[in-house]
C-alpha positions in Angstrom: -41.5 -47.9 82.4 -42.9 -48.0 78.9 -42.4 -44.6 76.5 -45.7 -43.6 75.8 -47.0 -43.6 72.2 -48.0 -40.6 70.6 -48.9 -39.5 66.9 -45.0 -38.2 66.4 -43.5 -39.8 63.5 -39.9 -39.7 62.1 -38.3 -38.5 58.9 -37.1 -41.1 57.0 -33.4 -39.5 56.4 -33.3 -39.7 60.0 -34.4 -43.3 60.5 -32.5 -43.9 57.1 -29.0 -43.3 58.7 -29.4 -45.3 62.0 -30.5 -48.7 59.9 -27.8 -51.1 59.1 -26.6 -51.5 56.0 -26.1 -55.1 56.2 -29.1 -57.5 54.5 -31.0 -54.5 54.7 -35.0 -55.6 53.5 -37.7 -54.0 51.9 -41.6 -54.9 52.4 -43.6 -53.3 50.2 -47.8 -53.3 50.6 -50.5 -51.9 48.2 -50.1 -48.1 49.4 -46.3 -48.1 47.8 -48.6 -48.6 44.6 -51.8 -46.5 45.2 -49.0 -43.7 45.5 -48.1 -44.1 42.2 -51.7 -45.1 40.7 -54.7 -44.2 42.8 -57.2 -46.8 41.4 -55.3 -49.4 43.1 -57.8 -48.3 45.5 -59.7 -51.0 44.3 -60.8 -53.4 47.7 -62.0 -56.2 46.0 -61.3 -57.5 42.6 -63.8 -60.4 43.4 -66.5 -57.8 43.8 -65.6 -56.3 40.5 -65.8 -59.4 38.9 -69.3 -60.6 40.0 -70.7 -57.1 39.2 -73.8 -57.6 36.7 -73.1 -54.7 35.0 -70.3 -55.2 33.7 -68.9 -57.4 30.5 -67.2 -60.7 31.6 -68.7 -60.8 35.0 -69.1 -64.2 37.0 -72.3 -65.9 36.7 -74.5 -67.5 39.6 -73.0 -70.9 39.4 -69.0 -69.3 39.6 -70.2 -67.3 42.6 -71.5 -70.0 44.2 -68.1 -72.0 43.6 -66.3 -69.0 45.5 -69.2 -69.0 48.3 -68.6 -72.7 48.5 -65.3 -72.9 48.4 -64.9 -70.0 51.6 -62.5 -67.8 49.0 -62.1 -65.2 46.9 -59.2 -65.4 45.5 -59.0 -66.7 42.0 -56.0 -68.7 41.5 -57.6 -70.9 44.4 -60.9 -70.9 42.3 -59.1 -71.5 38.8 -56.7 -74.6 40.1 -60.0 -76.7 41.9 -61.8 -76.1 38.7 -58.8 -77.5 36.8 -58.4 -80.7 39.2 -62.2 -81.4 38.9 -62.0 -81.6 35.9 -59.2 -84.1 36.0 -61.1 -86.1 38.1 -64.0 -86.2 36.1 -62.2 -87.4 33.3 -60.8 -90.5 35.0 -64.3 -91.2 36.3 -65.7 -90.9 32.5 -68.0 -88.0 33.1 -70.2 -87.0 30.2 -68.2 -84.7 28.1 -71.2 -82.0 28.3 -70.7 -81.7 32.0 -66.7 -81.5 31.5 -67.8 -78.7 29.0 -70.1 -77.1 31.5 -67.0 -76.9 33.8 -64.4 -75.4 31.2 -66.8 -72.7 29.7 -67.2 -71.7 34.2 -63.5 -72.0 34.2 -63.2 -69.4 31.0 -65.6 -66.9 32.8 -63.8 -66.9 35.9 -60.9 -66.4 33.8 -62.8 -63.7 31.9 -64.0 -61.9 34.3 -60.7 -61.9 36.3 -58.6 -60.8 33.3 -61.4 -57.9 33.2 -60.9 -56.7 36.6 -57.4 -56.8 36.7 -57.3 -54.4 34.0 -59.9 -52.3 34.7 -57.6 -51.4 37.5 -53.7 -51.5 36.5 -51.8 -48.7 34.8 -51.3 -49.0 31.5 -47.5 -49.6 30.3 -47.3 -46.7 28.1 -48.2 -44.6 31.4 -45.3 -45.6 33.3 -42.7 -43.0 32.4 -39.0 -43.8 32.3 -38.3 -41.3 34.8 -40.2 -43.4 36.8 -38.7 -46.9 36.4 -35.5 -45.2 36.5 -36.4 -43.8 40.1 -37.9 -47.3 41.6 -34.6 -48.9 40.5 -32.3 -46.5 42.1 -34.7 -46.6 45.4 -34.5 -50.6 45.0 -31.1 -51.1 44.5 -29.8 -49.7 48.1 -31.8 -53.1 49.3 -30.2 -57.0 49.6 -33.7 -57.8 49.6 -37.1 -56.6 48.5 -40.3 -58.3 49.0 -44.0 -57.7 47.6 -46.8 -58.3 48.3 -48.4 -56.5 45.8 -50.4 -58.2 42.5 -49.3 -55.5 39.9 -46.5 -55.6 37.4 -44.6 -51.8 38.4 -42.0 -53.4 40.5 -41.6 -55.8 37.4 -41.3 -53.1 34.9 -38.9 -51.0 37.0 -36.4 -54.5 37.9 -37.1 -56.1 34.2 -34.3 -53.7 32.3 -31.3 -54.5 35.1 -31.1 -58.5 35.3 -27.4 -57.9 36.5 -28.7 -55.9 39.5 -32.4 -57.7 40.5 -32.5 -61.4 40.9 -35.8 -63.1 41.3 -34.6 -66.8 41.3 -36.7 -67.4 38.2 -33.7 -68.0 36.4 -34.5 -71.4 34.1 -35.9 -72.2 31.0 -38.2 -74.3 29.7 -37.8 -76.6 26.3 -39.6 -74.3 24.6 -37.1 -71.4 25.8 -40.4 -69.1 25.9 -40.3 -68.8 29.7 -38.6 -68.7 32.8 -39.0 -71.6 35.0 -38.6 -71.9 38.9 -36.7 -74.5 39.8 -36.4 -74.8 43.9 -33.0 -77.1 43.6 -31.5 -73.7 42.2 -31.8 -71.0 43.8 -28.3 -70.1 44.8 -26.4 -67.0 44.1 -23.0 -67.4 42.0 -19.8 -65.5 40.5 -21.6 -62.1 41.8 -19.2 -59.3 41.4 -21.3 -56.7 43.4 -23.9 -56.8 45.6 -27.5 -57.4 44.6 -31.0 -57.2 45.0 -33.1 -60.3 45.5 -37.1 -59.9 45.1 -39.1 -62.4 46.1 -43.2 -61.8 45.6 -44.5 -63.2 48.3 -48.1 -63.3 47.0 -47.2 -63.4 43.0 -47.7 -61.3 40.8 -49.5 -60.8 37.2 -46.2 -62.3 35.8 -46.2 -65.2 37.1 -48.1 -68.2 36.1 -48.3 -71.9 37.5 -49.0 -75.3 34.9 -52.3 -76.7 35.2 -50.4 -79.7 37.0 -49.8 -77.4 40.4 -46.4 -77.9 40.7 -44.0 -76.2 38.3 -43.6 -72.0 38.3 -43.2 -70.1 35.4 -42.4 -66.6 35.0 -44.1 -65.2 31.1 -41.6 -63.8 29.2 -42.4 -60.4 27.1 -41.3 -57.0 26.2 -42.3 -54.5 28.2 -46.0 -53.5 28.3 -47.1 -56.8 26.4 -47.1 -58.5 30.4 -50.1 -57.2 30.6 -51.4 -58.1 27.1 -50.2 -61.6 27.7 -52.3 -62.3 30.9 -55.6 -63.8 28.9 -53.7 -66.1 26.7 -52.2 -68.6 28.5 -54.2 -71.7 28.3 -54.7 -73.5 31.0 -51.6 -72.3 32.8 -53.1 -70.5 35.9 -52.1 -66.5 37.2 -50.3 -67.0 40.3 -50.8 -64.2 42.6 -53.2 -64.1 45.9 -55.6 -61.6 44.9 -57.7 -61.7 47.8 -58.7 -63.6 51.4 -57.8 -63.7 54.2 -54.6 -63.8 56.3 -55.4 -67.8 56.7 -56.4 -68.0 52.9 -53.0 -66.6 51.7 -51.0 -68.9 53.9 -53.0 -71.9 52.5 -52.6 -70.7 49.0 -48.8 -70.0 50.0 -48.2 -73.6 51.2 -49.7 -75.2 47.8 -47.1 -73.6 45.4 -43.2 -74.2 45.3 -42.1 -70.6 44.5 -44.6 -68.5 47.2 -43.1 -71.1 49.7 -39.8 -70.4 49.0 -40.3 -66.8 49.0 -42.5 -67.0 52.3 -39.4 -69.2 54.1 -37.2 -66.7 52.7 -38.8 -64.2 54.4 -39.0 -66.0 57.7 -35.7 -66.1 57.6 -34.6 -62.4 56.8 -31.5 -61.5 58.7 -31.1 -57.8 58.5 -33.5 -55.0 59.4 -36.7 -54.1 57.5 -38.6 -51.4 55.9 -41.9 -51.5 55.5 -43.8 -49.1 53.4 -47.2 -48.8 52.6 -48.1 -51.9 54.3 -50.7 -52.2 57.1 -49.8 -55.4 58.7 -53.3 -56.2 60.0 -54.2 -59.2 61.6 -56.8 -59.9 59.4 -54.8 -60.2 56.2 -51.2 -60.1 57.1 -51.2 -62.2 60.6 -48.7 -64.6 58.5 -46.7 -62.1 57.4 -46.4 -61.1 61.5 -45.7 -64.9 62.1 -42.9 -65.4 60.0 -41.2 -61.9 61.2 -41.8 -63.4 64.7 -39.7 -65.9 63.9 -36.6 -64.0 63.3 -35.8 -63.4 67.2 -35.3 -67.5 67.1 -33.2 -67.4 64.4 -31.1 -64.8 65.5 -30.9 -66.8 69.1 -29.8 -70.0 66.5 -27.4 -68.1 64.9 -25.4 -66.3 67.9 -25.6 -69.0 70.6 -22.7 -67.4 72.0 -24.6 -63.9 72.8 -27.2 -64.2 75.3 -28.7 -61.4 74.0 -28.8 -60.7 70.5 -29.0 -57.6 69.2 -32.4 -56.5 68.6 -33.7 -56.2 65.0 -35.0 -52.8 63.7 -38.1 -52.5 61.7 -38.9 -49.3 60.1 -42.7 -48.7 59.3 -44.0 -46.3 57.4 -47.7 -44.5 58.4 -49.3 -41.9 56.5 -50.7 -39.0 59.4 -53.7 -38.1 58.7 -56.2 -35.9 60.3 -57.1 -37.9 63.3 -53.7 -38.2 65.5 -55.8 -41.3 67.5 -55.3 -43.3 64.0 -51.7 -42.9 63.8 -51.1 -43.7 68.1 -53.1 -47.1 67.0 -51.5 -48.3 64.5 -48.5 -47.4 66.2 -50.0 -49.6 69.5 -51.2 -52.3 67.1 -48.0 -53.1 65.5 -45.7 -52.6 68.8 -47.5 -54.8 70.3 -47.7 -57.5 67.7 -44.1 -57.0 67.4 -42.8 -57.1 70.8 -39.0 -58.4 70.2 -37.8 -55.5 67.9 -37.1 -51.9 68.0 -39.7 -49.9 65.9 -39.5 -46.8 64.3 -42.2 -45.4 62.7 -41.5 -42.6 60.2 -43.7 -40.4 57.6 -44.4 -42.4 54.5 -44.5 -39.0 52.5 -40.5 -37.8 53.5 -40.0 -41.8 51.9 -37.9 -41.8 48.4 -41.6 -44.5 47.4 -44.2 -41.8 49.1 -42.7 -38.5 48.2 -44.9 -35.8 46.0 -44.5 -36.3 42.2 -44.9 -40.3 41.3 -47.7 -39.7 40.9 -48.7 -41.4 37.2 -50.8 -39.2 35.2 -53.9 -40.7 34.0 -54.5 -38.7 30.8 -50.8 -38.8 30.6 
């Protein structure tokens, strides 16, 4: 007979001390951010952008694209302007029209650029005490993975290159940026365990050339990231700022790095946190499918158990007033996630959810 499910959630010292140790994973969602900066709150950076009042805003003609185009994420937007306009060059299109099409690609750019940092925490904000604190809570993972656009995990990792690998590791002739290379993305000479973070939608550091196919990672002290986003040429921001669930997979499956990432996800071995991640079907169904996928894997890699053990997946969930909110999420997600053991614990007794992260904002 099934336990029942009630609004009783678990302190995460408790749950911390059952979990194995081994390949131990992190998934971390926009609420590990909106902990630390609140106007992450931010739903939509697409309706930002196409808001009249503001400066740098998308005109009739880019919304239209987006409306066309079923989307609203912008690095699908930016990379369709930049192939038609490849394609109009070979068919010897007027060179006003190609204009017409680069100044649309600039505002999109524009206006982008202008959301993102109407919303992200500025550098000089993020204490050290800080970083310091998201490295030691990042470190006791093999793995972490993000789904989140904004540069704090970035900042925190950026100082320690002997502890966080992202396998952005090469360089380009220039030697001004990292480049991803998917023939090299093994691990060597390690003297001591590491973590490996993977951003399994981008991230505000990570760029793609306008020919679709190579990754690079900007390079850049500290808070200058964030200065460097709007001058980059044509190379495109990589990071799924919006869509849906379907929308993120198709954006996943065009780029060599998210699909690496994303595989390497479907193929996690240990057991999982997840903190401050939803998991809805809406937006995260493929995140669902590929953790799914690890009870085959596990059956692929013990053939000689006929039961493998069963993975444990730690979620966090924030109570709040209305215990029916936190008995359906708990439903939702046991029932999506039928093959493992699920513990759901209080996000706020969490090392990335406890009281005093908080950044100040006239700090």
């Amino acid at each position: 007979m099934a336990k029942a499910i009630t609004d009783e959630l678990e302190d995460w010292a408790v749950v911390d001390k059952t979990l194995p140790p081994e390949n131990r994973g992190l998934l971390i969602g926009n609420g590990a951010s909106i902990a630390m900066w609140p106007h992450f709150r931010y739903s939509s950076l697409y309706e930002m952008a196409k808001d009249a009042s503001k400066p740098d805003h998308l005109d009739d003609i880019e919304v239209k694209v987006f409306t066309k185009l079923e989307t609203q994420n912008f690095e699908s937007v930016l990379s369709s302007m930049i192939t038609a306009g490849q394609v109009w060059g070979i068919y010897g299109k007027p060179s006003a029209d190609i204009d017409d099409l680069r100044k649309s690609y600039s505002r999109v750019r524009r206006s982008l650029i202008r959301a993102v940092k109407e919303v992200h925490v500025p550098f000089e904000k993020v204490g050290e005490d800080l970083k310091s604190h998201l490295r030691d809570v990042f470190a006791k993972y093999s793995y972490v993975y993000s789904t989140n656009y904004d540069l704090l995990l970035y900042w925190a990792m950026m100082k320690d290159g002997k502890q966080f690998k992202d396998f952005v590791w090469g360089r380009d002739p220039d030697r001004q940026r990292n480049v991803f290379d998917v023939s090299d993305t093994d691990l060597w000479d390690q003297d001591k365990p590491v973590t490996k973070v993977l951003f399994l939608h981008g991230a505000l550091h990570l760029y793609k050339n306008k020919d679709g196919r190579t990754f690079k990672k900007l390079s850049g002290e500290d808070g200058s990231l964030l200065d460097l986003f709007d001058v980059q040429g044509d190379a495109v921001p990589l990071f799924i700022s919006e869509g849906t669930s379907k929308d993120k997979l198709s954006a996943i499956t065009r780029n060599d790095y998210l699909t690496f990432a994303y595989q390497r996800f479907s193929k996690h071995r240990g057991a999982l946190v997840v903190f401050g991640h939803s998991l809805t079907p809406e937006y995260d169904q493929h995140l669902l499918d590929a953790m799914r996928k690890w009870k085959r894997y596990d059956q692929q890699r013990m053939p000689f158990q006929r039961v493998p053990p069963r993975r444990v997946v730690a979620i966090s969930v924030r109570p709040g007033g209305d215990p029916h909110t936190v008995i359906d999420t708990k439903s939702r997600l046991t029932k999506a996630l039928p093959d493992y053991d699920l513990r759901f614990f209080d996000s706020r007794t969490h090392p990335l959810g406890q009281d005093g992260l908080q950044i100040a904002e006239d700090g």
